[in-house]
NUTOR-922662 format. One record per atom (N, C-alpha, C): chain; atom name; residue in one letter; x, y, z; residue number from 1. Coordinates in nm, 4 decimals, padded with zeros to 6 digits, always signed. Layout:
N
+---+----+---+----------+----------+----------+-----+
| c |  a | r |       px |       py |       pz |   k |
+---+----+---+----------+----------+----------+-----+
| A | CA | a |        X |        Y |        Z | NUM |
...
+---+----+---+----------+----------+----------+-----+
***
This chain:
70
+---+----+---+----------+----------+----------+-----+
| c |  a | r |       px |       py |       pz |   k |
+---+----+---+----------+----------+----------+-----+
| A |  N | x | +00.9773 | -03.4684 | -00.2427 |   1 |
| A | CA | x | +00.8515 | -03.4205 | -00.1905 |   1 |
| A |  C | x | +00.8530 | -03.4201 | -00.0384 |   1 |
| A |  N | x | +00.9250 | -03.5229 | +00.0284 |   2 |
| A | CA | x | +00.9563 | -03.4967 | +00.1587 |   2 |
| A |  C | x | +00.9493 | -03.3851 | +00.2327 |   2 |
| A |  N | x | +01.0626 | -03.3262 | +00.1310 |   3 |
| A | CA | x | +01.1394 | -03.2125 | +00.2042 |   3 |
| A |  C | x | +01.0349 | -03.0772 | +00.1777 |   3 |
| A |  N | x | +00.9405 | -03.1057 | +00.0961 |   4 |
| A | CA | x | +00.8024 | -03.0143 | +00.1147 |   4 |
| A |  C | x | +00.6977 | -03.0243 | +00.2183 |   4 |
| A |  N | x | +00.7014 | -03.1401 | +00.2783 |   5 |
| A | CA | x | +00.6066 | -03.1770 | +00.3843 |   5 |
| A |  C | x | +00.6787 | -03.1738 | +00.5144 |   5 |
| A |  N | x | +00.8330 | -03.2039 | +00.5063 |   6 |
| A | CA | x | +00.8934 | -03.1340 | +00.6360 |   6 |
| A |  C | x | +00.9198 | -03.0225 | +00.6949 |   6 |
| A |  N | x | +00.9609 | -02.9255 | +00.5533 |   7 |
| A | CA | x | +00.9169 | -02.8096 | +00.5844 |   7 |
| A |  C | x | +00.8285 | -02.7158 | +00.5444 |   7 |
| A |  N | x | +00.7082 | -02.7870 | +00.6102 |   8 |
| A | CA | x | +00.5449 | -02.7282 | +00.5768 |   8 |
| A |  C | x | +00.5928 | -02.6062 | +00.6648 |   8 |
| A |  N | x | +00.6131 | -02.5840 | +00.7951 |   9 |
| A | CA | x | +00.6120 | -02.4635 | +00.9048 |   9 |
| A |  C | x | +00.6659 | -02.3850 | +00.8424 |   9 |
| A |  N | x | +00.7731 | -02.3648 | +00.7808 |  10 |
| A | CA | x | +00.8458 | -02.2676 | +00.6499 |  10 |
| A |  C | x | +00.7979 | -02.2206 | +00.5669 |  10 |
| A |  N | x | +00.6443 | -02.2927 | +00.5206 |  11 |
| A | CA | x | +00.5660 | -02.1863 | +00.4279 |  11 |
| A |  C | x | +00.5376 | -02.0338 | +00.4712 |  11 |
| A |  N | x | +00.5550 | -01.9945 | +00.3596 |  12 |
| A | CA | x | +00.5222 | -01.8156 | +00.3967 |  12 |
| A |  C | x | +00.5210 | -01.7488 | +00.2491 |  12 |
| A |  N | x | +00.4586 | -01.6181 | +00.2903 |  13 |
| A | CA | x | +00.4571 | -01.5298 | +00.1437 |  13 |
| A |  C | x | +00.4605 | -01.3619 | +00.2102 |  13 |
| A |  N | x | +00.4456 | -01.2955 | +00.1064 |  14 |
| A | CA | x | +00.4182 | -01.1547 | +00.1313 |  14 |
| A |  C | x | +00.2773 | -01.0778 | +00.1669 |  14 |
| A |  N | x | +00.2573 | -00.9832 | +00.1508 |  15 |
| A | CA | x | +00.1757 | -00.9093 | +00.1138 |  15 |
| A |  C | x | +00.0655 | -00.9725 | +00.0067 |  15 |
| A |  N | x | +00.1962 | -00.8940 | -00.1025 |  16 |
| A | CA | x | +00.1856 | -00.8820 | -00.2376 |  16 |
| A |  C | x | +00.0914 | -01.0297 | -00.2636 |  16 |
| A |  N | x | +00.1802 | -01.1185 | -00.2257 |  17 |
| A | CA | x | +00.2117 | -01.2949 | -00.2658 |  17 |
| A |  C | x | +00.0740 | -01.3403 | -00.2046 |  17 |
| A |  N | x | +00.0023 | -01.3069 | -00.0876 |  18 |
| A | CA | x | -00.1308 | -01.3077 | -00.0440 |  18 |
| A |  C | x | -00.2334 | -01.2783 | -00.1745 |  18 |
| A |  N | x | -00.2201 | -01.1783 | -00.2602 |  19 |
| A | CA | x | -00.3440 | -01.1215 | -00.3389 |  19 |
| A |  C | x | -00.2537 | -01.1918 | -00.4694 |  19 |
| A |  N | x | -00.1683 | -01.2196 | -00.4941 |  20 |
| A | CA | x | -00.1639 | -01.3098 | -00.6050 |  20 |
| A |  C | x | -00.2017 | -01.4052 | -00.5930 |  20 |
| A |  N | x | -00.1960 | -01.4966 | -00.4902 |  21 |
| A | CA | x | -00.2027 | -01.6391 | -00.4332 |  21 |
| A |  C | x | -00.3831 | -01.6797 | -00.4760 |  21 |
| A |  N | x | -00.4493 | -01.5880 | -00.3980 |  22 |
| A | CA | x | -00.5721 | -01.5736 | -00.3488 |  22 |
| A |  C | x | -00.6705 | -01.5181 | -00.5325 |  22 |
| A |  N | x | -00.5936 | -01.4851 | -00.6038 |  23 |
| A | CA | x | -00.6241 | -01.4529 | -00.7473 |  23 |
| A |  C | x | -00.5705 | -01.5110 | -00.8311 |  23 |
| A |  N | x | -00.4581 | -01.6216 | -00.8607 |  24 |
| A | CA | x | -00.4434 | -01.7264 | -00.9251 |  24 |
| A |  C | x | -00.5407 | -01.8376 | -00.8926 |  24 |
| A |  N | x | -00.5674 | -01.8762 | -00.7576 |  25 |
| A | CA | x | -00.6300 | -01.9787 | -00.7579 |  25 |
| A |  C | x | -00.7651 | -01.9552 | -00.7176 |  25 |
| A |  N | x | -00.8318 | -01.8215 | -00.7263 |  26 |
| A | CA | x | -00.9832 | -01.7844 | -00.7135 |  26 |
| A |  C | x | -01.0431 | -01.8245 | -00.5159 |  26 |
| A |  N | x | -00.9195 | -01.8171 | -00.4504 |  27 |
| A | CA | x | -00.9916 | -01.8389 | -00.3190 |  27 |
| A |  C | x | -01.0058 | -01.7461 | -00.2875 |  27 |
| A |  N | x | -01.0877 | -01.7774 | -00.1696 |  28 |
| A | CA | x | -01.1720 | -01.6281 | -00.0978 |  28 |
| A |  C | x | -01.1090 | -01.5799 | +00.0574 |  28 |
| A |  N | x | -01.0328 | -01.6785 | +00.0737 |  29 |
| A | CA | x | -00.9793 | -01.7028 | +00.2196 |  29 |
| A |  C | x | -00.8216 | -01.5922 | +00.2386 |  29 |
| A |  N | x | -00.8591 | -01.5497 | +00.3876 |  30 |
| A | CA | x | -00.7662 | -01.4598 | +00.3958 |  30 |
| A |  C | x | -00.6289 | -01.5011 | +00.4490 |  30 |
| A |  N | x | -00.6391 | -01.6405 | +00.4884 |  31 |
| A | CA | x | -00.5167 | -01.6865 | +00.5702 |  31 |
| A |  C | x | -00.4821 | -01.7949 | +00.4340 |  31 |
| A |  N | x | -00.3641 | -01.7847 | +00.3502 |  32 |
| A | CA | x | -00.3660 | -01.8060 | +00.2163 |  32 |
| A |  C | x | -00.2502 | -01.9255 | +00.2451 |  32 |
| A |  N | x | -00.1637 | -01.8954 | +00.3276 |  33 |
| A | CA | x | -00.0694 | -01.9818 | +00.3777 |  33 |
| A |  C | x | -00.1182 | -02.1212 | +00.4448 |  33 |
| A |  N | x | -00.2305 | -02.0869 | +00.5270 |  34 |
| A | CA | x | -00.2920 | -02.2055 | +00.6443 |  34 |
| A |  C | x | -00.3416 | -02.2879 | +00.4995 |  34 |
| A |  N | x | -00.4526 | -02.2267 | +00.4199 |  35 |
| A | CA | x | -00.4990 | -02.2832 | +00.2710 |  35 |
| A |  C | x | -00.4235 | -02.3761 | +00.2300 |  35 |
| A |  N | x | -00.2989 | -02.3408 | +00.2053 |  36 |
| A | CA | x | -00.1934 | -02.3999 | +00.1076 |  36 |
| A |  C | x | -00.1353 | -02.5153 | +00.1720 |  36 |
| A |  N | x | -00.0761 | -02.4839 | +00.2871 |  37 |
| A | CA | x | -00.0230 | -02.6181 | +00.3932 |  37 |
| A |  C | x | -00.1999 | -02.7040 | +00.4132 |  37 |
| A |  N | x | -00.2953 | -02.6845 | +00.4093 |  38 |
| A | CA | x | -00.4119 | -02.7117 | +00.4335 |  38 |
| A |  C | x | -00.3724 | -02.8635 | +00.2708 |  38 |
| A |  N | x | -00.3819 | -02.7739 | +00.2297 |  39 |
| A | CA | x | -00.4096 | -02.8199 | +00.0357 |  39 |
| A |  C | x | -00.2591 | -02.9502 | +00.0406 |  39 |
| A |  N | x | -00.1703 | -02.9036 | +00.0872 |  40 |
| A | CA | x | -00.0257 | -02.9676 | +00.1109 |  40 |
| A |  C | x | -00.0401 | -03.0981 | +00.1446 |  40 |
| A |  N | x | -00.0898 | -03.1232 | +00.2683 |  41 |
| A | CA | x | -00.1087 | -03.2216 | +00.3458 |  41 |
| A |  C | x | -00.2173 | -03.2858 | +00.3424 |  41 |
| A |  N | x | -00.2942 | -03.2262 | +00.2550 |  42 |
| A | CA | x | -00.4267 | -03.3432 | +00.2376 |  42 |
| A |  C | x | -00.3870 | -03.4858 | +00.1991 |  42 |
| A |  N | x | -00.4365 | -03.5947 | +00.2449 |  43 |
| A | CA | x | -00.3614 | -03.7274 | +00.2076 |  43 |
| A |  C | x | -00.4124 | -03.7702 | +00.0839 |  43 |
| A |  N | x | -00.4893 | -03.7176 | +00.0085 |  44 |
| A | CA | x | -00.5546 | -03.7055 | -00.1404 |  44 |
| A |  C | x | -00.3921 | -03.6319 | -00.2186 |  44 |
| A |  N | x | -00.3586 | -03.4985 | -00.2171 |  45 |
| A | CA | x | -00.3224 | -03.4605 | -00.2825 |  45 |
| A |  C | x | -00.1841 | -03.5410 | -00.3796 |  45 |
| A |  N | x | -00.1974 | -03.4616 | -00.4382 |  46 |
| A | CA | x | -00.0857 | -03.5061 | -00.5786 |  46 |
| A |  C | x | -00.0077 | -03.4256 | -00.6170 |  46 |
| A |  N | x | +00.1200 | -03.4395 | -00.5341 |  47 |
| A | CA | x | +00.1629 | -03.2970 | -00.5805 |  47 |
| A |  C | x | +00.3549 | -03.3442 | -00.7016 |  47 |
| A |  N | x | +00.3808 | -03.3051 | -00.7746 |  48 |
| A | CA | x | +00.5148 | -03.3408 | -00.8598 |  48 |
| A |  C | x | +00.5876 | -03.2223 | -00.9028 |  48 |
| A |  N | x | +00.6928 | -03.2318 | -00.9314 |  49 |
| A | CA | x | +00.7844 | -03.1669 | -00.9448 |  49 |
| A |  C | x | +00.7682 | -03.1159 | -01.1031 |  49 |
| A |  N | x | +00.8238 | -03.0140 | -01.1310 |  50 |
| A | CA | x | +00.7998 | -02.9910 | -01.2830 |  50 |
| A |  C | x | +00.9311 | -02.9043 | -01.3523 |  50 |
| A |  N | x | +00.9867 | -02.8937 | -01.4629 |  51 |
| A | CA | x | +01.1238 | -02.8180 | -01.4542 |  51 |
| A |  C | x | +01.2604 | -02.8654 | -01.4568 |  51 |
| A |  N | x | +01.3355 | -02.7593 | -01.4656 |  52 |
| A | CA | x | +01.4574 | -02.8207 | -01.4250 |  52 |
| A |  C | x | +01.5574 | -02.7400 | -01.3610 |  52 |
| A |  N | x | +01.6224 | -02.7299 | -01.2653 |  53 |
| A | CA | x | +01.7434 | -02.6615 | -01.2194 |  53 |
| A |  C | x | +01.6044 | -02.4803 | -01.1468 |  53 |
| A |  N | x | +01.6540 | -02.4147 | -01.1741 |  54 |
| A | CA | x | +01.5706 | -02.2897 | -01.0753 |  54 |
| A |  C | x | +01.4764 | -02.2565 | -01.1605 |  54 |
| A |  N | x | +01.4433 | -02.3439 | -01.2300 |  55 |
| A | CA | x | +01.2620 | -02.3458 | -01.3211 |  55 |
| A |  C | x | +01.1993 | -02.4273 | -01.2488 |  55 |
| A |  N | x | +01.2304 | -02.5467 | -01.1200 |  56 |
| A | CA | x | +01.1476 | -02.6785 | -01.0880 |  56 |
| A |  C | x | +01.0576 | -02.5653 | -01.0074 |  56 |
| A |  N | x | +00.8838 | -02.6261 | -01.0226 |  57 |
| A | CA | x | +00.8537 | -02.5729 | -00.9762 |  57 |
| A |  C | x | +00.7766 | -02.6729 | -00.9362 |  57 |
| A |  N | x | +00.6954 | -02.6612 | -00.7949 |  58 |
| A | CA | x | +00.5615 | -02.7833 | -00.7358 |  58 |
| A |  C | x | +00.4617 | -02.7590 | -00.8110 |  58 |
| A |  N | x | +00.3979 | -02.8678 | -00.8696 |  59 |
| A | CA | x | +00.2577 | -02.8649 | -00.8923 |  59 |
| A |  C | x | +00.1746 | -02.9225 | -00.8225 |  59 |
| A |  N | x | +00.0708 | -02.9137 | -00.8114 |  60 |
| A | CA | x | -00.0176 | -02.9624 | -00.7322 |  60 |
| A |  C | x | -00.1953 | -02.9940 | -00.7702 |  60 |
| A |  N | x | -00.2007 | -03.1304 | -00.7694 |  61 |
| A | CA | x | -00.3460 | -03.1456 | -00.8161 |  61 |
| A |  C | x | -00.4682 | -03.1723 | -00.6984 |  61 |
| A |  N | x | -00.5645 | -03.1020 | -00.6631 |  62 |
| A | CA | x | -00.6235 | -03.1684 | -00.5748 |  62 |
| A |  C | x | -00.7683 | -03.2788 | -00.6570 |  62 |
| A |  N | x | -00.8653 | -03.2255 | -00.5237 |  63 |
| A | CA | x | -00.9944 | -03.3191 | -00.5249 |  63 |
| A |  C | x | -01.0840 | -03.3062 | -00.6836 |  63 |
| A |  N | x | -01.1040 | -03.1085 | -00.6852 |  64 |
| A | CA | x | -01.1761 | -03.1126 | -00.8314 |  64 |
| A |  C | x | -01.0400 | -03.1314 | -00.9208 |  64 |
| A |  N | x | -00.9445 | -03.1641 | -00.9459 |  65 |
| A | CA | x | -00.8826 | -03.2134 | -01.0820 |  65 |
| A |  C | x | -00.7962 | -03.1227 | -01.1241 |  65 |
| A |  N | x | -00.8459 | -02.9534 | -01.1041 |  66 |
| A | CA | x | -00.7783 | -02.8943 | -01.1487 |  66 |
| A |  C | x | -00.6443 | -02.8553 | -01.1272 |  66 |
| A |  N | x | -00.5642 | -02.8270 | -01.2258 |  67 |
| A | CA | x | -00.4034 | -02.8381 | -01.1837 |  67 |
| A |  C | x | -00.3594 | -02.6965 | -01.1498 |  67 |
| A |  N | x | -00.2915 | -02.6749 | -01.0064 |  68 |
| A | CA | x | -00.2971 | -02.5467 | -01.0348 |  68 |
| A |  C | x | -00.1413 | -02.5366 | -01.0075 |  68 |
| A |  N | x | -00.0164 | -02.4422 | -01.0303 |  69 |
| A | CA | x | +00.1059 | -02.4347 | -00.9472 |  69 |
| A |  C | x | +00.1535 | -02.3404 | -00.8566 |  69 |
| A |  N | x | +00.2227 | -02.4375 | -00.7602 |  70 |
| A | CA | x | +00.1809 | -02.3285 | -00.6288 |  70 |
| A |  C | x | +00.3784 | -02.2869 | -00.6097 |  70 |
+---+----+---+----------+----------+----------+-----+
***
């Protein structure tokens, strides 16, 4: 998990990856990346690994509970 919080500045997406992002997880916000490193670094969050080999994927739980994967 480290190596997710070290390289927070490395987050990025597309276009595309903006209006999926922003429609998987029902936000309204246009800067979807700042959101996510936002959501990342909260000292609440809960975030674990899930998978195995190029299936692991982050999950991430915040404040309301719900699990979403980012």
């Amino acid at each position: 998990m480290n190596d997710l919080i070290e390289n927070i500045e490395k987050l990025h997406t597309t276009e595309r990856g903006v209006e999926r992002i922003k429609r998987n997880l029902s936000i309204e916000t246009d800067d979807v990346v700042a959101w996510c490193r936002e959501k990342i670094l909260d000292k609440d969050a809960v975030i674990e690994r899930a998978g195995k080999g190029s299936e692991r994927k982050e999950k991430m739980i915040w404040q309301d509970q719900r699990q979403k994967q980012i």
